[in-house]
C-alpha positions in Angstrom: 29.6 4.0 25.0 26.1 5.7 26.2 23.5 7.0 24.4 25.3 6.9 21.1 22.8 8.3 18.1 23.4 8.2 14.4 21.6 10.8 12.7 21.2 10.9 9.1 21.2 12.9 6.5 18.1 14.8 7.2 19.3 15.4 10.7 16.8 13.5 11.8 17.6 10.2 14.1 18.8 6.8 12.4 20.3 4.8 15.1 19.9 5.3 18.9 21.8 2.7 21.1 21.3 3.0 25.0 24.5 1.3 25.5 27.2 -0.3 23.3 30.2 -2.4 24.7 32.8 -3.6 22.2 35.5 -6.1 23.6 38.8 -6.5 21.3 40.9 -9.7 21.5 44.1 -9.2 19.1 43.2 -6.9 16.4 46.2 -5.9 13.5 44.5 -3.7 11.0 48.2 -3.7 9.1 47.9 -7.4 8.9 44.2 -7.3 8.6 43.3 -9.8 11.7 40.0 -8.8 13.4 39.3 -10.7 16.5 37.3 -9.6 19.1 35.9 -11.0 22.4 32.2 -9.8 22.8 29.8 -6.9 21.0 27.1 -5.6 23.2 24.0 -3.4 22.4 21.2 -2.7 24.5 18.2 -1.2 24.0 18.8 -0.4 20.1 16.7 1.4 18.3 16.6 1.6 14.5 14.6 3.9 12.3 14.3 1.6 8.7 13.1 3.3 5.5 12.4 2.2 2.1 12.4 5.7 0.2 9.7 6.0 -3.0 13.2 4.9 -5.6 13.6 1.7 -3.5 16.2 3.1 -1.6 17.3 2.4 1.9 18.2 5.5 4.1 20.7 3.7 6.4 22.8 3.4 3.0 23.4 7.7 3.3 24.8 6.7 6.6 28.0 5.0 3.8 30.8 7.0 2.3 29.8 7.1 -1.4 31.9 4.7 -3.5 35.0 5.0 -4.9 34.8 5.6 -8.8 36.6 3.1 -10.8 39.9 5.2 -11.3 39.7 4.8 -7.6 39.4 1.4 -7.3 42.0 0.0 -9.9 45.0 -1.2 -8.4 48.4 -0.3 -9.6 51.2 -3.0 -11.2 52.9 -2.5 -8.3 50.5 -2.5 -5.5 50.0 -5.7 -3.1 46.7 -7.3 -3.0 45.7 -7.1 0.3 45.4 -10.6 2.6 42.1 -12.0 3.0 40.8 -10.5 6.4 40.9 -12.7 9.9 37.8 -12.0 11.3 35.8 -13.6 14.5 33.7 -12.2 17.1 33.5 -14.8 19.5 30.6 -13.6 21.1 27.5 -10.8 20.7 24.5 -9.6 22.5 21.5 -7.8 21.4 18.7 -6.6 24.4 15.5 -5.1 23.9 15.7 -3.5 20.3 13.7 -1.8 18.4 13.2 -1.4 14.8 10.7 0.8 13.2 9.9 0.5 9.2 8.2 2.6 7.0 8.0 1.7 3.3 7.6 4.6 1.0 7.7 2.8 -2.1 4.5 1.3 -2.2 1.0 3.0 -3.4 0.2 3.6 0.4 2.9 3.3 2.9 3.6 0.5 4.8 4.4 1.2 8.6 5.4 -1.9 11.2 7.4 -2.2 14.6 9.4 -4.7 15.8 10.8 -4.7 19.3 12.1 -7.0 22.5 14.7 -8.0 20.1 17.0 -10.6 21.4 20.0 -12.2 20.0 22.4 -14.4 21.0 25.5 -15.1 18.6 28.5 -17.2 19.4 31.9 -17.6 17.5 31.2 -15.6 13.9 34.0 -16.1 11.3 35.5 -16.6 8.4 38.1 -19.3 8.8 37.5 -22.4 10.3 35.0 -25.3 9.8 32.5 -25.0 12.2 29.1 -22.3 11.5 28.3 -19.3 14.3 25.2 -20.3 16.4 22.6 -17.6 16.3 19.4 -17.4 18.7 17.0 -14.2 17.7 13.5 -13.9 18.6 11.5 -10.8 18.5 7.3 -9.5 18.6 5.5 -7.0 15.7 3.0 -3.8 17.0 0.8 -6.9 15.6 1.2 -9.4 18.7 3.0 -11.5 16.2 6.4 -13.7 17.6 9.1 -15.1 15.8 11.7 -17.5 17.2 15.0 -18.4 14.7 17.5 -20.8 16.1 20.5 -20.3 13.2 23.6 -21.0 12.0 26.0 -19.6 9.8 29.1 -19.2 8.3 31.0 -16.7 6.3 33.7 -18.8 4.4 32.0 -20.7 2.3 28.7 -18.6 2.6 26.0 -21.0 4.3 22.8 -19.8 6.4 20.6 -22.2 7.6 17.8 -22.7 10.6 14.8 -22.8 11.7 11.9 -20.6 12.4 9.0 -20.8 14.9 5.8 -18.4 13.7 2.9 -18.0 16.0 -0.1 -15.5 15.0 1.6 -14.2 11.6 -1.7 -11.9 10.0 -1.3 -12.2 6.5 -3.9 -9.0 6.2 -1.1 -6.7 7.9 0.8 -7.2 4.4 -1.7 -6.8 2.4 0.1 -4.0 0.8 2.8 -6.3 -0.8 0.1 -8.6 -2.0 -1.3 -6.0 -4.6 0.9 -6.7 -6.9 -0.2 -10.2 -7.5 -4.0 -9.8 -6.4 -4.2 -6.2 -7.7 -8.2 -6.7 -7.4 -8.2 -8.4 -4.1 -8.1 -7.7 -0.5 -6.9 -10.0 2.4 -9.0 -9.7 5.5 -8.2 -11.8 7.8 -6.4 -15.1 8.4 -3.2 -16.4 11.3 -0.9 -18.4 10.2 1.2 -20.6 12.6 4.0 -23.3 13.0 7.8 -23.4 11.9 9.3 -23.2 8.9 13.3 -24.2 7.8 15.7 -22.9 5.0 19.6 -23.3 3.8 21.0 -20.4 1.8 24.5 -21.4 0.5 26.6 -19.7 -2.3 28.7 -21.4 -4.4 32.1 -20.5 -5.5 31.0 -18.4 -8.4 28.4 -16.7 -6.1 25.1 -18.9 -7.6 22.8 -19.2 -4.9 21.1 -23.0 -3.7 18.1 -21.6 -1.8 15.5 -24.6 0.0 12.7 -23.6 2.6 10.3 -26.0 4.0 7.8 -26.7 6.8 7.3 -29.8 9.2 4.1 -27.7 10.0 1.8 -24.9 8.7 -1.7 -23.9 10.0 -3.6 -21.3 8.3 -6.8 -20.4 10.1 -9.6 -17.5 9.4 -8.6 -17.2 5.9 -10.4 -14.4 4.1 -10.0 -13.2 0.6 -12.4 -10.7 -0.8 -12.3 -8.7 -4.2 -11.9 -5.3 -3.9 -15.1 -3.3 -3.0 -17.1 -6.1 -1.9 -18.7 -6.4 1.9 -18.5 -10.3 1.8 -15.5 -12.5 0.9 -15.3 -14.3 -2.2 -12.6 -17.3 -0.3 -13.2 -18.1 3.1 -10.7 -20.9 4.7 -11.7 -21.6 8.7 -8.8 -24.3 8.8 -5.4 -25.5 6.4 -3.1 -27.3 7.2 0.5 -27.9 5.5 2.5 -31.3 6.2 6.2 -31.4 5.3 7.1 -29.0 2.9 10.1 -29.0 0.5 10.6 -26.3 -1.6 14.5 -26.4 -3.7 14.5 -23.5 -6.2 17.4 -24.7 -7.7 15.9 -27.6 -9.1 12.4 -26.1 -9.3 10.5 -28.5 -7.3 7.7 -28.1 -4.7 6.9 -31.7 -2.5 4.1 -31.7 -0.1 2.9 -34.7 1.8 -0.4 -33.8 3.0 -2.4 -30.8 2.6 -5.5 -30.5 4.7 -8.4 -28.1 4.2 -11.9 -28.0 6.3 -14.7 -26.0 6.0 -13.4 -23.6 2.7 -16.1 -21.5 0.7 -16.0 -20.0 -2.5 -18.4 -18.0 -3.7 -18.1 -16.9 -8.1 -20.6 -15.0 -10.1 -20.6 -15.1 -14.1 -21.0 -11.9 -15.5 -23.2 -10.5 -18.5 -20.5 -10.3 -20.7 -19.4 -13.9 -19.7 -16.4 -13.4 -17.5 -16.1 -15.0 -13.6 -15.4 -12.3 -11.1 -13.0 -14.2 -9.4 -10.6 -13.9 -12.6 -11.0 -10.0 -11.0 -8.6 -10.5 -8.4 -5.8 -11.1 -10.9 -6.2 -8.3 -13.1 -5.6 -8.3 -16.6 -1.7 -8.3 -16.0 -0.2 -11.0 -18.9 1.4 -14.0 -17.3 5.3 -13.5 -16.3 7.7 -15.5 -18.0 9.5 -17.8 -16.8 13.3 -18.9 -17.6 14.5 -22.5 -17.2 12.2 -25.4 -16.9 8.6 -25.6 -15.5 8.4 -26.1 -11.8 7.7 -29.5 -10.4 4.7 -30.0 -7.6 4.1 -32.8 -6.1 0.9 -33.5 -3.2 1.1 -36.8 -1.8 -2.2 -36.5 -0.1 -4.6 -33.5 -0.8 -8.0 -33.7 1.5 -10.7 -31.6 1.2 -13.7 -31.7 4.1 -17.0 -30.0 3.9 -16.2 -27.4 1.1 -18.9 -25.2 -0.2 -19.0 -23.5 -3.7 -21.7 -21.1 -4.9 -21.9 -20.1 -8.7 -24.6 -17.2 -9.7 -24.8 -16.7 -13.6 -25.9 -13.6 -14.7 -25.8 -14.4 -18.4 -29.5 -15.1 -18.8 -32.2 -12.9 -17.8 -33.3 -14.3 -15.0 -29.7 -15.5 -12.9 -29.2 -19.6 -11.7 -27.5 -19.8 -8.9 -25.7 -23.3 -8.0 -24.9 -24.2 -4.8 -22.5 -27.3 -4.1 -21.6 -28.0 -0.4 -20.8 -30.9 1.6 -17.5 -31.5 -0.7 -16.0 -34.2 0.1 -12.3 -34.7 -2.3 -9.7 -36.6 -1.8 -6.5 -36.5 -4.2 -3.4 -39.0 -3.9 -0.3 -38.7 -5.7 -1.0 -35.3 -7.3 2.1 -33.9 -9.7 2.4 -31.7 -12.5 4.9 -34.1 -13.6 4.6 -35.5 -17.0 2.4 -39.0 -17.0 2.1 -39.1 -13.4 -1.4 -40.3 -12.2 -3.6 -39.0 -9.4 -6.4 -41.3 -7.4 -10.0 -39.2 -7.0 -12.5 -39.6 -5.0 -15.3 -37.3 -4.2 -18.3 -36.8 -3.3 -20.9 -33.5 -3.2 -24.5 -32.4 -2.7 -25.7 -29.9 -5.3 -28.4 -27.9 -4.4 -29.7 -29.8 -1.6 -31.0 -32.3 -3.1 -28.7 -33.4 -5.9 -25.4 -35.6 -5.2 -22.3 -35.7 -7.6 -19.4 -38.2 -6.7 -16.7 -39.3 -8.5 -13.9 -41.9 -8.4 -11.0 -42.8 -10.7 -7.5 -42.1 -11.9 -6.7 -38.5 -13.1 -3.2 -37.5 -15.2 -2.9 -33.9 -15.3 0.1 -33.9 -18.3 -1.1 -34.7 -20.8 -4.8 -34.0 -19.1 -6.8 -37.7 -19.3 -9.4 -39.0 -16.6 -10.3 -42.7 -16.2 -13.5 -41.7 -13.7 -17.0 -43.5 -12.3 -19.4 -40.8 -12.2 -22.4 -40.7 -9.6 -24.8 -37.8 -11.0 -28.6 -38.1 -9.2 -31.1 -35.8 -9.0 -29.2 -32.1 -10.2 -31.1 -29.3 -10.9 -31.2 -25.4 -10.8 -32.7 -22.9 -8.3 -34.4 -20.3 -10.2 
């Protein structure tokens, strides 16, 4: 078929496909056996919309539902075989998909195109997972690569995904929720990232994702209003990641950041801006036990913090740079004990280091304090 286009309610176009090519192998319908040889699209193109109710307009393109009446079978009526599906081999060239999402305060518009995928032996029976290449670019010069597998029957989704030049700013939009006072401005985040998505037999989901490699460069967080940041991150770096939300856990074995500022001003009536960015929202609750994070190695390299307090009449601004913190062994585990060593200047002239054991629940320190020379600018 050429030029096929699905329009939708609206008349206006949903799916344009430049050429589709669908090759059947032995299908049945009466014995509901669905095998075919190769699926073919090139040069898709999909118009994608979140509507303001959360919506999806491809779903108009579906007959509506049966009502229940409908659906109920009778005493005497067969329940029909579990279907026989496989598609043995598919195709996608050069698609497009264009989203726009209504549902947020201001719309969110993004493109996705040279879409390529590559899928071999898809189905339900059998023991061994369909192999999925897909790689596609963003109106953003951003590239993903996912080298997948999956199967049907049980569920199971798994693979791994390359990220280069992912700009966190782009979604800004779907960060207000959290940072409702905030505004991301600028950051790239690179490297590859791997998750397993398996459903059990009653349909509970085990979900992991992790990371061999992370790189977050150009970081800039600002609150909302303001010409200068308030978080600036020139370099991070994430070393295997394991996240299982299943069991709740988060392990890390090094994180590495070089070069981060923040800068915090008290106000008159006592509050830190920073606690701005937030918003006064109350903190979510959270079913089930408290998450578990663990940091074998956290390393911090010439940080810079800048405090200006506005409480008195005339403001005292401190100025730490130069941080220098290392963290071992850090956990939110009960009893477990973190290593610390640091070391600051303050001012430019004072020095604050610090080295000793640290245990986070219940909070107890175990420190040698270095404190010379500290004082306030006026």
């Amino acid at each position: 078929v050429e030029k096929l286009e699905v329009q939708d309610k609206t008349g206006a176009p949903a799916v344009k496909v430049a050429e589709f090519g669908l090759e059947l192998a032995d299908v049945e319908p009466f014995a509901n056996k669905w095998h075919f040889t190769r699926l073919r699209l090139h040069q898709p193109e999909i118009e994608l919309v979140r509507l303001k109710d959360g919506g999806i307009n491809l779903a108009t393109l579906a007959p509506p539902p049966k009502d229940a009446a409908q659906k109920a079978p009778q005493a005497d009526e067969a329940k029909p075989s579990q279907p026989d599906f496989l598609l043995a081999d598919a195709r996608i060239r050069e698609g497009v998909v264009r989203f726009e999402d209504r549902s947020l305060a201001e719309p969110f518009r993004a493109r996705v195109e040279a879409i390529n995928l590559d899928m071999r032996d898809l189905a339900n029976t059998g023991d061994m997972p369909a192999e999925i290449r897909l790689d596609y670019v963003t109106d953003g010069g951003e590239k993903i690569t996912h080298e997948d597998r999956l199967s049907l029957a049980p569920f199971v989704f798994e693979g791994a995904a390359t990220l280069e030049a992912i700009k966190p700013a782009r979604y800004a939009a779907y960060a207000a929720a959290a940072l409702p006072g905030g505004e991301l401005r600028s950051g790239q985040l690179d490297g590859s990232v791997h998750y397993r998505v398996a459903l059990s037999a009653d349909g509970k989901p085990d979900v992991k994702v992790g990371s061999d490699n992370l790189s977050l460069r150009d970081f800039a967080l600002a609150l909302k209003g303001q010409k200068e940041p308030a978080v600036r991150v020139p370099e991070l770096n994430v070393n295997k990641l394991a996240v299982d939300v299943g069991a709740r856990t988060v392990n890390l074995a090094e994180l590495g950041v070089k070069g981060a500022s923040v800068s915090a001003v008290r106000l008159k009536d006592g509050r830190f801006d920073l606690l701005g960015l937030t918003g006064d929202k109350p903190k979510p609750s959270s079913e089930g036990p408290d998450w578990v994070v663990k940091v074998d190695k956290l390393a911090l390299e010439n940080a810079a913090v800048r405090l200006e307090d506005r409480t008195v009449a005339k403001p005292v601004v401190l100025a730490v740079d130069g941080i220098g913190l290392q963290l071992n062994n850090v956990s939110t585990a009960k009893g477990a004990t973190t290593q610390l060593k640091l070391d600051s200047r303050i001012n430019k002239r004072g020095r604050l280091g610090a080295s000793g054991a640290v245990t986070l629940e219940p909070l107890k320190a175990d420190l040698k304090l270095d404190l010379r020379s500290v004082d306030l600018l006026p």
